[in-house]
N, C-alpha and C positions, 0 to 999 in steps of 0.2 A: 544709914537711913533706915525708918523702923518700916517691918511690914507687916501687914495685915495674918492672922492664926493663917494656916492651912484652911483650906475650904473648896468645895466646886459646887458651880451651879448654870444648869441649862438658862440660855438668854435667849435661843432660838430655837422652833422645832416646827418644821415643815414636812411636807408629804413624804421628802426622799430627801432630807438634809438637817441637821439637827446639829446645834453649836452648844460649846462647853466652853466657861471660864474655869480657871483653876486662879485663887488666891493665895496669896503668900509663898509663893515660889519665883518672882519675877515680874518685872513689870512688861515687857514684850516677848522677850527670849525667858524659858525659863534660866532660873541656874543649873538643874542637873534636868534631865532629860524624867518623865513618870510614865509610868506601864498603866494604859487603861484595856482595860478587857470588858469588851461590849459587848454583849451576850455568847459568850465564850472564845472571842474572836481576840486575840493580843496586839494591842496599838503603841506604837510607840510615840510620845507628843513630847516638840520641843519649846512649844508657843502654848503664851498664857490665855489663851483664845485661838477652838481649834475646833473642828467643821467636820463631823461623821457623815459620808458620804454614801450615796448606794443605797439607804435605806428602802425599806418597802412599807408603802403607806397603810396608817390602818391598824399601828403593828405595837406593841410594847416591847419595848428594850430594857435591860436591867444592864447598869454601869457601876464600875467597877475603879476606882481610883487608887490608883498605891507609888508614893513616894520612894525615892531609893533608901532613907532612911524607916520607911517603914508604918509611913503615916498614910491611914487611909480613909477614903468617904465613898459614899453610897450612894446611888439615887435610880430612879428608873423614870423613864418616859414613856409618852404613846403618840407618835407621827403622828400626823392629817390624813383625814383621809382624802384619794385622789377620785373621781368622776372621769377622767379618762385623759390618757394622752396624744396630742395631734403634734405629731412630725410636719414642719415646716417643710420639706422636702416632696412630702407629699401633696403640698399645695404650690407644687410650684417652684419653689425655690433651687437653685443651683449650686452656691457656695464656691463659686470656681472663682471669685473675685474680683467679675467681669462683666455677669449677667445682673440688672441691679432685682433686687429680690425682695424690694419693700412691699411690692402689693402680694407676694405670697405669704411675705411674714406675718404682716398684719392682715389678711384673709381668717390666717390660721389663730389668730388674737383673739378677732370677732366671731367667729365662729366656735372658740372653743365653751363650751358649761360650765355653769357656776362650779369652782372649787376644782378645776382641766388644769394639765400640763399644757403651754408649750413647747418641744422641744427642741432645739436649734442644735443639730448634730456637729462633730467635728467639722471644719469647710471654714473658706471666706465669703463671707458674704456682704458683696456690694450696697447700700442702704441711703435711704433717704429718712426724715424724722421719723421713728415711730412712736405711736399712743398705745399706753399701756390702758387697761381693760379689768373692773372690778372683780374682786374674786375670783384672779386667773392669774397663775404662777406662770414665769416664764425660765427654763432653766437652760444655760449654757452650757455646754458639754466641755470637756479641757479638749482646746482645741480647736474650739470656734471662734471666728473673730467676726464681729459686725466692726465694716470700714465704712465710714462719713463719707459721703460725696461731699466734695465739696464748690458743687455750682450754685452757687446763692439762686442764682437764680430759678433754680426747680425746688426750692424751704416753701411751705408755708408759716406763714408771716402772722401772731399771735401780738393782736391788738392792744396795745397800751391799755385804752378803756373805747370800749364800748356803751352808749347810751340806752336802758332799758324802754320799753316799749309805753312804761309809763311816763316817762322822763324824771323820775324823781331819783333812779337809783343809777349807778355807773358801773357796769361789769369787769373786771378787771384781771386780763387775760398775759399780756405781756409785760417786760421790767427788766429794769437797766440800773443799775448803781443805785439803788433804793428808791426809784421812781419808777409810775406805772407810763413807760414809752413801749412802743413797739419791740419788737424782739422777734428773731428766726425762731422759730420751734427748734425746741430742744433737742439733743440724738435719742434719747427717753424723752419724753412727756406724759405725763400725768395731770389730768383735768378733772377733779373731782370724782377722785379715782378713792374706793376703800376696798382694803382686804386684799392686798395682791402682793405678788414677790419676783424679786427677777434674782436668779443665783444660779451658782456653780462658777467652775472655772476658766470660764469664758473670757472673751477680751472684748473692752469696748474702747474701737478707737475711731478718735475725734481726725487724726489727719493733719490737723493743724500745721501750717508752718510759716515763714518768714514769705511765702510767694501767695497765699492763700486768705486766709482767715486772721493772720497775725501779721497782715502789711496794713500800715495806717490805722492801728488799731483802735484807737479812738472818735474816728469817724464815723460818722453812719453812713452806712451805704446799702436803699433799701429799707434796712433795718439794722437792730445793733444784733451782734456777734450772739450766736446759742449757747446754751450749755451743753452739758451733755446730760446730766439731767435735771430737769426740774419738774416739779410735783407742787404743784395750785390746787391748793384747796383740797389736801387731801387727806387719807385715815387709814390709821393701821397699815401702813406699806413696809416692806423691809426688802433693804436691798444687798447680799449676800455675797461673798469670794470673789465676785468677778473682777478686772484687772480696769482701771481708766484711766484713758492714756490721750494725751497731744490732743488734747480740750480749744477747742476756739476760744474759747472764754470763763467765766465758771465753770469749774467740773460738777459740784454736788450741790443742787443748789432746791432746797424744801422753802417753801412759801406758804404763809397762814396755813401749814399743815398742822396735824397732829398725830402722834401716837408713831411714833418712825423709828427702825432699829438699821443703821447702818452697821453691817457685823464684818469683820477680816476683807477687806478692800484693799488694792493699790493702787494709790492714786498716784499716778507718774506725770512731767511735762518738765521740759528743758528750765533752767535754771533764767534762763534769759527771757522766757517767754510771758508776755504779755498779761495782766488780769488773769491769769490760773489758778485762783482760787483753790484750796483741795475741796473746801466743804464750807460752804455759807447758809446757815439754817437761818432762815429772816422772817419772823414774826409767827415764831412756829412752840410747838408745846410740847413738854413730854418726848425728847429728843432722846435716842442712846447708838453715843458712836464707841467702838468699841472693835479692838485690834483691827485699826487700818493702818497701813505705810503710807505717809505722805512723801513726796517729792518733787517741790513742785516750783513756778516762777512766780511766786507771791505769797498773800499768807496759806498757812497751809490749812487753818482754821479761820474764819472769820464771821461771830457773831451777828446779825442785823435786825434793823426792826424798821425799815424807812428813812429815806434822810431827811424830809420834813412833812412835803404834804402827808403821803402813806401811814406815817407816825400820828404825825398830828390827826388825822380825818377819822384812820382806825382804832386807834391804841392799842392795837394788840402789840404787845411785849414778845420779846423771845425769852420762854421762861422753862424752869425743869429741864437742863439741860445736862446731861451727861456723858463725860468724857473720859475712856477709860482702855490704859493696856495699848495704848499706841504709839506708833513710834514718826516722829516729822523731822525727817533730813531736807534741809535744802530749804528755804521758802525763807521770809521779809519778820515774820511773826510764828511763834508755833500757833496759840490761841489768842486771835485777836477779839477785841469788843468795841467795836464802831466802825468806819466813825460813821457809817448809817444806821443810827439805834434812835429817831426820834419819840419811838412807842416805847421803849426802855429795856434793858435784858437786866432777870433777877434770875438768882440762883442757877449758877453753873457751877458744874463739880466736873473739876480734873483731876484724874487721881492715878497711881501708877502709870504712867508714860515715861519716853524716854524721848528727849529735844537735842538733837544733835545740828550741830554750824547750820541754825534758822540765826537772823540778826537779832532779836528778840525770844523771849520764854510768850512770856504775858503781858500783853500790849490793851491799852486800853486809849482810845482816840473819840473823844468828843469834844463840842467847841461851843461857845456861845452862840445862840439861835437853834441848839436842836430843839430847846425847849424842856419845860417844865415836868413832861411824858417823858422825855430822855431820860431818865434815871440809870445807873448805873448800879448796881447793888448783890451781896453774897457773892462772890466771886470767888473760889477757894481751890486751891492749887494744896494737893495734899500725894505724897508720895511718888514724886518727878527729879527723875536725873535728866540734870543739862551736861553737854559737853561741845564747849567753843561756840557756846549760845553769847553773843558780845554782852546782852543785855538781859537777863533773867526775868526784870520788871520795868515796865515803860508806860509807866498812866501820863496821859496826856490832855487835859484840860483846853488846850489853845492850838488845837492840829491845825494845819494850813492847809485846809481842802476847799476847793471848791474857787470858784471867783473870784469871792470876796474874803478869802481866807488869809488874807495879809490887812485887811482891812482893822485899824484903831480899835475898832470896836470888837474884834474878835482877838487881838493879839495883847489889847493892852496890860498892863503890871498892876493898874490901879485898878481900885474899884470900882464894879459898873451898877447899876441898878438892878436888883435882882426883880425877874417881872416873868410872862408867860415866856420870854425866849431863854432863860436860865435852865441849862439841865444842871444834874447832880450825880456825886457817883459818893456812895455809902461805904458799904465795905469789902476790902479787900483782903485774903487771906495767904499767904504762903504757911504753910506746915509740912515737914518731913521735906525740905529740898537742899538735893545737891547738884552744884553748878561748878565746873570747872573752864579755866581757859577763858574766861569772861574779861571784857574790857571795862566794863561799868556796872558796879552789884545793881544798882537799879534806880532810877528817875521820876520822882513823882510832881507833878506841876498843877499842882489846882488850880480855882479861882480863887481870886483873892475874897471877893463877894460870897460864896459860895463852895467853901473849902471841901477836899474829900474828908470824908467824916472820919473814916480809920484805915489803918494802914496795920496789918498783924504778920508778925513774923515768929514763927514759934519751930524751933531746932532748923535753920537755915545758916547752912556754910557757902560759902561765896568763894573761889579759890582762882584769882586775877591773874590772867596769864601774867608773866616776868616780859614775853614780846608783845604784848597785848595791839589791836589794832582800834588807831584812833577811830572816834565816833562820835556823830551827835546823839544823843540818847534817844530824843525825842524830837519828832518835825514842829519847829514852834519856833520866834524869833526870839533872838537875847539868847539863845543854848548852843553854847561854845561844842567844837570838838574834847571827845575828853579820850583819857585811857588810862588805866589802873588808877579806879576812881571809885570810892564807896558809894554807899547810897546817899541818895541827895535827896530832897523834901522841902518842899515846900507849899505855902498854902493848904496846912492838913490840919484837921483839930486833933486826932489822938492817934498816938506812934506807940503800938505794944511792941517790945522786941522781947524774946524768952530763946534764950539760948541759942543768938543769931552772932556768927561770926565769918567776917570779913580778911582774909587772910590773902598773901603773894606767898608762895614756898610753905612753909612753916613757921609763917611771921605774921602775929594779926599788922594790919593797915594802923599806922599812927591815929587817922581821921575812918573810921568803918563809918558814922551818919555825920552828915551836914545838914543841918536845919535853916529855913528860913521862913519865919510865920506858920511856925508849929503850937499851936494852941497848949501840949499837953503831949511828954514823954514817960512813957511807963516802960523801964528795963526791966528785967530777971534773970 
């Protein structure tokens, strides 16, 4: 697999925390370990995304990069500066795990000045929702843990929509599977929140389990299940190192935000557990997630943009999307795209990551009725190893979600009428991917009315387990279980393939593509 010159470059630089990519040495783990000396101080970094700690704000740093073979880059930074720091402890707070410590934590939120720490020292501490607060950093010490209560009954409860006082416009506060319903305030919340950051080594746990928050989990009761965080309507937030764990529901979930850098995260939850989302950015813009560990009980990414009203009323798209230097153990999907995208998602880039036994690489779920907004489009998958990913690629045209999602008119073979309920998905890209262990190189099922426009594969080896484990490829009726099975296609107008090989052991596949209502194959 090719990789990108050597290179580094700052993505994040806060008062007292400052992150560094390094290029073409690895997509999560480096290969050899590199010597950085930062302002005379010698570090040693094993990850291609990697978090200088302790800084002092205000401050210029000169960095220093050098390879073991010898290769080296340059650059220097200058921190934030800081307005002053308030110790949660000093307001109050206990951290014994016992005393609940929400109204000192958030005391200390709202009280702290524009461009203030707050600081959450080593300790546990007991919690109810909290609201994060503009241009105010929140940092976690290694060693702190904020725990979730988990009595529903003491959440405040974030309104579906709300009616403005004109009556003409609708405010819209809470959301559930890509509808605006009621919803528990999140364990973070962000309400039209800009300029703020929550980081360090800190732990944020949800609690969640089988007797709480994940019994009957599709229920309402109350209200639907929180995140742990969600950020409406917000700007410029980044959220840094900290650990997220045993999520009631979504773990990372941005809404009509913008401008967002999710940096070195782990986001954890049992493999069995309920709608665990790692990270669902849903009608949001200018996205950068970049060395997080997923592990989780669903997708580990998953694209949104509305499942119909939200789409259809706002059209905002989830667009500028990127995804980089991560790694997703465990989950349904590494990056999914729908199937709530009635507003549309364009351009996503994934690029260096590594997808280990998720059922799916890149999954793509939309259906007839998202609509005309639903557009699916630039979707590029550029320098990713899979290992015992079943399925590397899974676009899916005819998902069976929802009600009526077995319904004639959502599942059928023939053609329908293309009208305002017709979405579309343009182009899709793999370049520089290796996949090993896989059951099925990949499945693409259009509409027959409204085919996916292109399908590109450009240096893509496929490498089919010999014990491979049967699979449907894609949730759609008529799709057989399969297993050590090339790519399949259908309803697509143009298939580039450039140095895409399909192989079991050392043997390409008799059949590497099946076609069916392929407009137009172009090999190399």
């Amino acid at each position: 697999m090719m990789h990108e010159p050597f290179g580094a470059h700052m993505i994040l630089v806060l008062a007292r925390a400052a992150t560094l990519v390094i290029e073409g040495q690895g997509a999560y783990h480096l290969m050899e370990p590199v010597t950085c000396r930062l302002s005379g101080e010698l570090i040693q970094v094993n990850r291609s995304v990697h978090t200088f700690r302790n800084l002092e704000p205000g401050r210029h740093y000169d960095l220093e990069i050098e390879t073991r073979d010898g290769q080296k880059s340059r650059l220097g930074f200058d921190t934030r500066r800081e307005s002053a720091t308030l110790n949660v402890q000093d307001f109050g707070a206990k951290g014994d795990g016992v005393h609940d410590d929400t109204q000192a934590i958030q005391a200390a939120i709202q009280c702290c000045p524009g461009d203030g720490r707050v600081l959450i020292p080593k300790g546990t501490y007991a919690v109810l929702p909290i609201f994060l607060k503009s241009h105010v950093s929140i940092e976690l010490e290694k060693g702190a843990v904020l725990s979730l209560q988990t009595d529903r009954e003491r959440f405040p409860i974030l309104p579906g929509t709300v009616l403005s006082t004109d009556e003409k416009e609708e405010l819209n506060f809470g959301s559930w599977e890509g509808n605006p319903l009621d919803m528990y305030a999140a364990f973070l919340t962000g309400m039209d929140v800009e300029d703020a950051a929550v980081y360090g080594e800190g732990i944020l746990d949800g609690c969640a389990t089988k007797e709480n928050w994940w019994q009957n989990p599709k229920i309402k009761r109350g209200a639907f299940r929180p995140r742990m965080v969600f950020l409406n309507r917000c700007r410029s937030i980044a959220l840094e190192g900290v650990t997220v764990r045993n999520s009631p529901a979504w773990n990372l979930h941005p809404y009509f935000s913008e401008d967002l850098k999710f940096i070195n995260l782990t986001v954890e939850a049992p493999s069995s557990s309920p709608n665990t989302d790692g990270f669902d950015p849903e009608s949001c813009k200018r996205v950068l997630l970049c060395g997080t560990h997923f592990s989780v009980g669903d997708d580990c990414i998953a694209i949104k943009s509305g499942k119909i009203y939200m789409g259809q009323k706002y059209k905002q798209p989830c667009e500028e999307i990127e995804i980089a230097h991560c790694l997703m153990e465990k989950g349904h999907g590494g990056v999914t795209v729908g199937s709530e995208m009635a507003g549309g998602v364009h351009h996503v880039r994934v690029h260096d990551c590594v997808m280990r036994n998720t059922d799916r690489g890149l999954r793509i779920k939309t259906r007839r009725g998202r609509g005309v907004d639903g557009r699916i489009d630039q979707i590029t998958f550029e320098r990713v190893e899979m290992d015992h990913v079943l399925v590397p690629l899974a676009v899916n045209s005819m998902y069976f979600c929802d009600p009526d999602g077995r319904h004639p008119y959502v599942q059928s073979r023939e053609k329908q009428v293309v009208d305002e309920r017709t979405p579309s998905i343009g182009t899709i890209t793999f370049r520089d991917v290796h996949a090993t262990g896989v059951s099925v190189a990949g499945f693409v099922l259009g509409l027959p009315e409204k085919k996916t426009e292109k399908i590109e594969m450009e240096r893509v080896r496929i490498e089919l387990a010999e014990d491979g484990e049967p699979i449907a490829p894609i949730m759609a009726e008529q799709v057989p279980t399969m297993v050590r099975s090339g790519l399949v296609l259908e309803s697509v107008e143009l298939v580039c393939l450039k140095d895409f090989q399909v192989v079991i052991g050392d043997q390409p596949v008799a059949q590497p593509v099946t076609e069916k209502n392929v407009t137009e194959t172009v090999c190399d």
